[in-house]
C-alpha positions as CSV (number, residue, x, y, z in Angstrom):
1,X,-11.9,12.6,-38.7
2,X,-9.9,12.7,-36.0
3,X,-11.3,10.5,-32.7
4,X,-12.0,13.6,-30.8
5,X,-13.8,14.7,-33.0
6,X,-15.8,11.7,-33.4
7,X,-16.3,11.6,-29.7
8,X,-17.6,15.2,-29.6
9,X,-19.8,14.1,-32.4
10,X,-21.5,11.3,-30.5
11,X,-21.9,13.6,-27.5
12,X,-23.6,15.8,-30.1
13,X,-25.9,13.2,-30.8
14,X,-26.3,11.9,-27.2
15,X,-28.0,15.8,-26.5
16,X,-30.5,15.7,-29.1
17,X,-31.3,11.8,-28.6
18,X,-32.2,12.7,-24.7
19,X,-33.5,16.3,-25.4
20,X,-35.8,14.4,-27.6
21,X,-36.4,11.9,-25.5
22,X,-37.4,14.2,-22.6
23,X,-39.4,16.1,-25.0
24,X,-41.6,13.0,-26.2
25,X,-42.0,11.9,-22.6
26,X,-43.2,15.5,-21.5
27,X,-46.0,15.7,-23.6
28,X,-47.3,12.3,-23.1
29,X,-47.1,13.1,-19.6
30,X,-49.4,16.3,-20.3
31,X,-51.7,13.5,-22.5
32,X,-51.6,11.5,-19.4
33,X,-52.6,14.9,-17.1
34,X,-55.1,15.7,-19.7
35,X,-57.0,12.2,-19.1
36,X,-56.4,13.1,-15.2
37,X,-54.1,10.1,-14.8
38,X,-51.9,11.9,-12.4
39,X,-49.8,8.8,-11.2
40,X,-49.4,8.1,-14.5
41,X,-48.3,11.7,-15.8
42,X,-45.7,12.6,-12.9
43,X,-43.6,9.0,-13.6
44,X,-43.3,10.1,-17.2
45,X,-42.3,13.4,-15.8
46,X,-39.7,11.4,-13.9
47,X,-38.7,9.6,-16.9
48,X,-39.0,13.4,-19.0
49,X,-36.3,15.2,-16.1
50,X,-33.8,11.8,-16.4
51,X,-33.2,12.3,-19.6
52,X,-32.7,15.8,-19.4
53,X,-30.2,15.0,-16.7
54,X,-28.2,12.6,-19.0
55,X,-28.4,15.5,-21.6
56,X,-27.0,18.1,-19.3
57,X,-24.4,15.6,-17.8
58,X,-22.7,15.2,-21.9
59,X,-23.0,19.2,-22.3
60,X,-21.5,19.7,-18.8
61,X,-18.7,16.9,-20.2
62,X,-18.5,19.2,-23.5
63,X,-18.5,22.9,-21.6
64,X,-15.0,20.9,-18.4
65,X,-13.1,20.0,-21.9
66,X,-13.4,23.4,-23.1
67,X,-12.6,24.8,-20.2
68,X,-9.2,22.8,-20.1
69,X,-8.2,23.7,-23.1
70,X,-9.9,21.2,-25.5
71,X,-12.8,23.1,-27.3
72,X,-15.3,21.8,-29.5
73,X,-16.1,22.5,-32.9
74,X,-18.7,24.9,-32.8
75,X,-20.7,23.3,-35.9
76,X,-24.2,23.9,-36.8
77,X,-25.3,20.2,-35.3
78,X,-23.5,21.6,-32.4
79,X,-25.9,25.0,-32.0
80,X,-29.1,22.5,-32.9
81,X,-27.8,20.0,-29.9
82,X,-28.0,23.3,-28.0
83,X,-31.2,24.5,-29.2
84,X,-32.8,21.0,-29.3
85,X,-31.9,20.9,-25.4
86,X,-33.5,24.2,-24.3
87,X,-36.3,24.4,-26.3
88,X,-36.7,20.4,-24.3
89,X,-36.3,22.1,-20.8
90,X,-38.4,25.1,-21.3
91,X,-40.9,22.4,-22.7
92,X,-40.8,20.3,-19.9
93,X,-41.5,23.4,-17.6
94,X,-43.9,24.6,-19.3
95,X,-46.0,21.3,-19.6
96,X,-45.0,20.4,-15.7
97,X,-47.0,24.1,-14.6
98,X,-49.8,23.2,-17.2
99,X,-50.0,19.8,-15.5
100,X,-50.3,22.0,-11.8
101,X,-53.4,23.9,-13.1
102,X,-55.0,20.8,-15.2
103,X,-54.3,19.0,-11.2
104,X,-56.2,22.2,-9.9
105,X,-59.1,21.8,-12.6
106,X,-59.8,18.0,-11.8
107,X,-62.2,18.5,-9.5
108,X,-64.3,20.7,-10.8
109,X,-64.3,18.5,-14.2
110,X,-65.3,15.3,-12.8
């Protein structure tokens, strides 16, 4: 294996380790929302859209090389890094509007 390949193999790796990251942290943010600790649900939040930034900084990385010239393999761990990112951002949107109506609910709970 050749150490581009290696390197694109570790960015691989570095999507789906923060896209499951970001995914874990979502969801005990909506745990956290679900017990209406607030403060406590919109630092995991934080800590959910950080990684997804780290994610999307090593497939921006991934999408510059292609563009000059140096594509990646398109393997099937690459198409899961892909998938495991979206389906982690459309996650993390989802559970940030559920978090805006459980907010809106509260009150009328307590």
């Amino acid at each position: 294996m050749t150490t581009e390949a290696m390197n694109n193999e570790m960015d691989i790796f570095e999507i789906i380790s923060h896209g499951g990251n970001a995914r874990g942290l979502a969801y005990e943010a909506l745990e956290a929302a679900e017990e209406f600790e607030f403060e406590k649900a919109e630092t995991l939040i934080k800590e959910a859209q950080d990684e997804l930034n780290l994610a999307h900084k090593t497939q921006t990385k991934l999408i510059q090389n292609e563009l000059n010239g140096h594509p990646s393999e398109k393997t099937l761990l690459m198409i899961h890094a892909q998938d495991h990112l979206m389906t982690a951002i459309s996650e993390q949107k989802l559970i940030e509007h559920m978090i805006r109506i459980i907010k809106k609910l509260a009150p009328v709970q307590k």
